[in-house]
C-alpha positions in Angstrom: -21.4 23.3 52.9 -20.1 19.7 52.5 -20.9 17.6 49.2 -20.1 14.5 49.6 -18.3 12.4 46.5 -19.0 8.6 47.0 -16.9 5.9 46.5 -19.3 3.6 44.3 -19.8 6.4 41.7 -16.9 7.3 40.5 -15.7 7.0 37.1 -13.4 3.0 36.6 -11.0 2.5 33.6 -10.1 -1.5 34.1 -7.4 -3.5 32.5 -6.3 -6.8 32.9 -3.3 -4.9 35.0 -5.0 -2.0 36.3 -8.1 -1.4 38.4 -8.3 2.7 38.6 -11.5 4.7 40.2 -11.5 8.5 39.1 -13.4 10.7 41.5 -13.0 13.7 38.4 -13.3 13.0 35.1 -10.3 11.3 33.6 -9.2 9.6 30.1 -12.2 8.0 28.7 -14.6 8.9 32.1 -16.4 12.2 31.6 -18.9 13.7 33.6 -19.3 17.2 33.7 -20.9 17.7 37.0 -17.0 16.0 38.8 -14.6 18.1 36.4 -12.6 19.0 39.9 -12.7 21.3 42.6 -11.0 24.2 42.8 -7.4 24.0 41.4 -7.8 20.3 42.1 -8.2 18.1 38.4 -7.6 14.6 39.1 -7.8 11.8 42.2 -7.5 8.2 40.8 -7.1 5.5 43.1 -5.1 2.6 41.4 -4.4 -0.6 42.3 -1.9 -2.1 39.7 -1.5 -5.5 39.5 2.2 -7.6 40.4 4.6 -6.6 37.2 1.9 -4.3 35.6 3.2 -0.7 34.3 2.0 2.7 32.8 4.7 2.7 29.7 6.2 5.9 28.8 3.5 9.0 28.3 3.8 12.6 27.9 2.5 15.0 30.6 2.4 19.2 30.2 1.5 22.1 32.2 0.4 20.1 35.7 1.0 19.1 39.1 1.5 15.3 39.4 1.8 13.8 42.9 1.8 10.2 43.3 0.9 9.0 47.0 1.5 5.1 47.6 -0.6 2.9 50.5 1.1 -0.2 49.9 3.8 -1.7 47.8 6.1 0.2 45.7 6.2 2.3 42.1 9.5 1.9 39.8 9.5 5.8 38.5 11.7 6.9 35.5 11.1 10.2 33.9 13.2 12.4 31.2 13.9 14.8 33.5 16.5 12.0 34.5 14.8 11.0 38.2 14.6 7.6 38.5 13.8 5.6 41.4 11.4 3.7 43.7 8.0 5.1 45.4 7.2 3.3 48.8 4.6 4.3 50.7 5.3 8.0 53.1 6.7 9.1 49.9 5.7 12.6 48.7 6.8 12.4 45.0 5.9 15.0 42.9 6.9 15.9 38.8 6.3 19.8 37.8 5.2 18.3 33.9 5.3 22.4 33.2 6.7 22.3 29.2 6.5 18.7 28.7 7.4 15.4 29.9 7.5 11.8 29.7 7.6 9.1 32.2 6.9 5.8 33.3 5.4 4.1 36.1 5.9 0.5 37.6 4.7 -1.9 39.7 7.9 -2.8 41.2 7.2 -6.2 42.4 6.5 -9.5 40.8 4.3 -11.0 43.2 2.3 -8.0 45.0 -0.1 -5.5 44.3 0.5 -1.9 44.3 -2.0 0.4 45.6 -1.8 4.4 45.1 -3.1 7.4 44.7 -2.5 9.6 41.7 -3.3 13.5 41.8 -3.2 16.4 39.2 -3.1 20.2 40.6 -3.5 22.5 37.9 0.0 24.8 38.4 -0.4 28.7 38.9 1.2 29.5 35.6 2.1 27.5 31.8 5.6 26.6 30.9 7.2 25.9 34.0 11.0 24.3 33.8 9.6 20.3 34.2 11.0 19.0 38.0 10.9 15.9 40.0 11.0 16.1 43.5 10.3 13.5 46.3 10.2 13.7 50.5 10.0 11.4 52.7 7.5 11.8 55.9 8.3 9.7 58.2 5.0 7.8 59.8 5.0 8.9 63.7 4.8 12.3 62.2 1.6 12.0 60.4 0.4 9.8 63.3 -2.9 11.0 64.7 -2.2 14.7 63.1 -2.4 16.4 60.1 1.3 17.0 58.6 1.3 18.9 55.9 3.2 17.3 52.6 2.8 19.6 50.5 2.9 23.3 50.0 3.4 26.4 47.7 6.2 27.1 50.1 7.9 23.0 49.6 11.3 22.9 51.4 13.2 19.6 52.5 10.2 18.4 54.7 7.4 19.4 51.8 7.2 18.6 48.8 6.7 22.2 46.3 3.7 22.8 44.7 3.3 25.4 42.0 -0.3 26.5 43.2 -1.9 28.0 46.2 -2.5 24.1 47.8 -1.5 23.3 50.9 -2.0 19.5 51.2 -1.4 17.0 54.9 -1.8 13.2 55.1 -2.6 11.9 58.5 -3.0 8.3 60.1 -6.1 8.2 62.3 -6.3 5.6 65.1 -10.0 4.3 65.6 -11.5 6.9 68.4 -9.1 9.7 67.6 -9.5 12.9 65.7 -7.6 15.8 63.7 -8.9 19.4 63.2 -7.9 21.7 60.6 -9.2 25.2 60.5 -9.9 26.9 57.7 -9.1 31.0 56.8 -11.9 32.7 55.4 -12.6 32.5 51.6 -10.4 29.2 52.0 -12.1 26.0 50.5 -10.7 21.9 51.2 -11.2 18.5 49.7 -11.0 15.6 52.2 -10.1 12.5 50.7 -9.9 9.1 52.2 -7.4 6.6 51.5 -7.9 3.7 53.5 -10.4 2.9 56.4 -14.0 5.2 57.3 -14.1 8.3 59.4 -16.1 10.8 60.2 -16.2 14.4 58.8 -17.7 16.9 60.7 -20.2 14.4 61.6 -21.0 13.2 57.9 -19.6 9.1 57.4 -16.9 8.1 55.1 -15.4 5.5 53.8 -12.6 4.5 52.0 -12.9 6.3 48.5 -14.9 8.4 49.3 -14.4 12.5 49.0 -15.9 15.3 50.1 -15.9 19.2 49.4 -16.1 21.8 51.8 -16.8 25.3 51.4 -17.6 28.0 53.8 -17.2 26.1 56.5 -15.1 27.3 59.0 -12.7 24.1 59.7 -13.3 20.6 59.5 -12.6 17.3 62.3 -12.0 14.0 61.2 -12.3 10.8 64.0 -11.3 7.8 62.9 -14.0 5.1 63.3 -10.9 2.6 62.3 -7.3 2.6 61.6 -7.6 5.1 58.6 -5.5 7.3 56.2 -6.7 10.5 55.5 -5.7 13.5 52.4 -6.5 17.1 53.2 -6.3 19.6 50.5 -6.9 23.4 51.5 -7.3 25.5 48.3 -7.9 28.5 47.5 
């Protein structure tokens, strides 16, 4: 089975600074029929306008990874991590305990575009921890290469949940395959351009679930940037 989550109908929170779409529900967007899938909470696609910021706020007991597409995020947190996001950036904060951080657009003159995501974490009161790995873009060229994982190492980024989670960059005409172990479920996700997924059309935004299916294959209609999540 694939259900497919549209781009046009998800949830929008907008500021003058911020345009975000939520494909679950998030802050002030509720719809109980998108509350996640699986141990996946949140997906918001932000684009932040130049100078805009998310001031200091207090996270606990989840998975935050922020994925960029263009331009770059200004991150300070009180674990003391500080630093800049650029796109092929896996950064990741374990909130666990408790939190606080802030978020940046870190130019002046340019947008920032990104992708936000909240895993709920295997177990409550985790020590909080930043991490962040680069993946260098001829490795997620025309594959799926996985960023991260309950097993996160120097080329992954760690995950405290049964996720495994790849980013690829499709070129129009070519295709990845993932295959999936029985009783294992995924959430495809595309960033930027339209593919196809096992046959059913997307575009950028949308999502789609897949459960008991076997594996899925994504070609690239146009240059696109795919997420795969495989969850338990």
């Amino acid at each position: 089975m694939i259900r497919i989550r549209p781009a046009a109908e998800r949830g929008a929170t907008r500021l003058k600074w911020l345009d975000s779409k939520h494909t679950f529900s998030f802050n002030r967007y509720y719809d109980p029929a998108h509350m996640g899938f699986r141990s996946l909470r949140v997906i918001n696609d932000d684009w932040v306008s130049p100078g805009g910021m998310f001031g200091k706020h207090p996270h606990e007991d989840m998975e935050i990874l922020t994925w960029v597409l263009s331009g770059a995020i200004v991150h300070e947190d009180s674990t003391g991590a500080r630093g800049e996001i650029r796109p092929g950036d896996a950064q990741k904060m374990s909130a666990g305990s408790g939190i606080v951080h802030s978020e940046a657009n870190s130019s002046q003159t340019e947008s920032l575009h990104f992708l936000q995501i909240w895993i709920l974490p295997e177990e409550q009161g985790l020590t909080p921890e930043y991490q962040l790995v680069h993946i260098p873009e001829e490795e997620r060229k025309n594959r799926l290469r996985l960023i991260g994982t309950r097993d996160g190492n120097d080329t992954a980024i760690l995950i405290h949940q049964d996720v495994d989670i790849f980013n690829a960059l499709i070129d129009p005409g070519s295709s990845v395959r993932h295959e999936l172990q029985p009783g294992r479920h995924a959430w495809v996700q595309v960033a930027q351009g339209a593919v196809a997924l096992n046959g059913h059309e997307l575009q950028a935004g949308d999502g789609a679930a897949l459960a008991g299916e076997p594996s899925l294959s994504i070609q690239a209609a146009q240059p696109s940037e795919v997420l795969v999540f495989d969850l338990a």
